[in-house]
N, C-alpha and C positions, 0 to 999 in steps of 0.2 A: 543512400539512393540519391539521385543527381535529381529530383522532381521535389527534395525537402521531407518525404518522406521517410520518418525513422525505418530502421531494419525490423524485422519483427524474429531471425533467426542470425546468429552470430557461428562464427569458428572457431576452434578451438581458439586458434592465432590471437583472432580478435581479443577474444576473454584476456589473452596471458597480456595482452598490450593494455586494457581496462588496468589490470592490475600489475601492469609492472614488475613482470617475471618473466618464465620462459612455458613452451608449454608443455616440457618434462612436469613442470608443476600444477599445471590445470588437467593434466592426465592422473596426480596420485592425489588430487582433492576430485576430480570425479572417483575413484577407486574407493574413496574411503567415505562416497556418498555426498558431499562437500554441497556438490552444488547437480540439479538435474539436467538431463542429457537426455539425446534420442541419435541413433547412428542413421547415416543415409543407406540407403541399401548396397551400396560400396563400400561401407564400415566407419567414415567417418564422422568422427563426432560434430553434434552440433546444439547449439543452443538458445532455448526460448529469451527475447527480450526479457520477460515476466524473470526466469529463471536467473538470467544473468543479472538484472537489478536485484531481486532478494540478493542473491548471492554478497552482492557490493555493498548493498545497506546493511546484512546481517553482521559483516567483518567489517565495517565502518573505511570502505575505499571511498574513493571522492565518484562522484557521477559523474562520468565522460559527458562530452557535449551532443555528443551522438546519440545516447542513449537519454538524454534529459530533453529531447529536442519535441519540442511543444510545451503545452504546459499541461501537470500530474492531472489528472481527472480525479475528484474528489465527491462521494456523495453525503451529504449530511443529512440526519436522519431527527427530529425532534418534533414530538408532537406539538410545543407551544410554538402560535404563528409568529412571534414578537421574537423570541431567540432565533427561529429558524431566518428570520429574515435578515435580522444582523447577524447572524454566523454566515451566510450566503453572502452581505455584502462585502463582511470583511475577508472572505476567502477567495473572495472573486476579482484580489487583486495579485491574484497570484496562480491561481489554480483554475481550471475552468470546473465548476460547481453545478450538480444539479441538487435540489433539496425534496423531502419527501415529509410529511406531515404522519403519513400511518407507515409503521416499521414492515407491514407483509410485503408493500408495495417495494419499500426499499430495497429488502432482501431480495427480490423479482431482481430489480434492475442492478444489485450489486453482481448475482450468478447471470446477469445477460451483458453487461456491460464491463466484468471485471476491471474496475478503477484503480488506481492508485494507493487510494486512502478511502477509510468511510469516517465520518466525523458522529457520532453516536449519544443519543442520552441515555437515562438510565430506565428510567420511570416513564413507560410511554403505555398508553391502551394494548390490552392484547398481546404484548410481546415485549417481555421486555429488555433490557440492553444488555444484561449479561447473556440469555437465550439469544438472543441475536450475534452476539458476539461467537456465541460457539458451534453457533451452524454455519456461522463463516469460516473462520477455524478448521470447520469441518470439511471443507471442501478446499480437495487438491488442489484443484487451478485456480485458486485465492492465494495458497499461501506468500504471494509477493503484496498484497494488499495489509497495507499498515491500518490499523483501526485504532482511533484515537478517541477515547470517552471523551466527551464535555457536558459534566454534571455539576451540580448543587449538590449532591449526595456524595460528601464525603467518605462516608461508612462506606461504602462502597467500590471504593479503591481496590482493595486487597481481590476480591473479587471479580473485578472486572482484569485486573492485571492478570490473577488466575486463571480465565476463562481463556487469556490472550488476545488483550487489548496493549497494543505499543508502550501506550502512554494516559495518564486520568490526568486532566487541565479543570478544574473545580473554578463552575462561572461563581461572577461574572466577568473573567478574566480573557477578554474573546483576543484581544492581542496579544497574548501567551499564547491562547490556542493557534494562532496562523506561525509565531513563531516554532513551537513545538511542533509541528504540524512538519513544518517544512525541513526540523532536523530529522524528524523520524523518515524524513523521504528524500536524506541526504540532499538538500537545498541549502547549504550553508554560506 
């Protein structure tokens, strides 16, 4: 869009150019489910941004500049104020961050704001990071949202990876997490 505006709906065309093919081939990875789609009521296919980036992050394509254009929205979620506010600074040079101290509120603004990434702990009041993980998980219009654990709780890896968490970044390694952070959102 000429106003700076990313697209929020692409073409077939566009996808097969994202990925450097034709789009005989964006026609038999929709067929075979690949990547999601909605037809215009003329029949042509079309594609959510959300949809067409999983798609590129799932199969490790590079992120067009068109489709990376602003910066990932990211929400971090940890009940102590002292990580939450160094995971917020050091993420905020690259991502526009908002943080949450209680996990319900989070999960509010992750299903109203669908972001990019959530940045998660484990062990928080009320809810904790693997159950959070998998009520995000759980919802359709996420599945392009990477959630990336940053815990102390090791044991907890296998876990949080099962539940379908990107990636577990074990504090306090907070510049591993902005690095990791940004390959799970094809920012390389």
């Amino acid at each position: 869009m000429s106003d700076g505006t990313p697209k929020l709906v692409y073409e077939a065309s566009d996808v097969a150019d994202f990925c450097s093919t034709d789009v005989a081939t964006i026609y038999t990875w929709v067929k075979k489910g690949e990547i999601p789609f909605f037809k215009t009521p003329g029949g042509r296919l079309r594609f959510t941004r959300e949809s067409v980036l999983d798609f590129l992050r799932k199969y490790k394509f590079p992120i067009p500049a068109e489709l990376s254009a602003g910066r990932p929205r990211v929400i971090a979620v940890d009940d102590d104020a002292q990580w939450r506010s160094q995971v917020k600074r050091s993420l905020s040079r690259a991502f526009d961050v908002v943080s949450f101290s209680d996990p319900y509120d989070a999960l509010l603004a992750v299903g109203d704001q669908k972001p990019d990434a959530v940045v998660v702990d484990i062990r928080m009041p009320g809810i904790d990071g693997v159950h959070l993980i998998r009520r995000i998980r759980a919802a359709e219009q996420l599945n392009h949202t990477r959630i990336v654990v940053f815990s102390g709780y090791e044991s907890e890896r296998k876990a949080c990876l099962d539940a379908g968490a990107s990636d577990f970044v074990a504090k306090p390694a907070v510049e591993e997490l902005v690095t990791r952070l940004k390959h799970a959102l094809g920012m390389h």
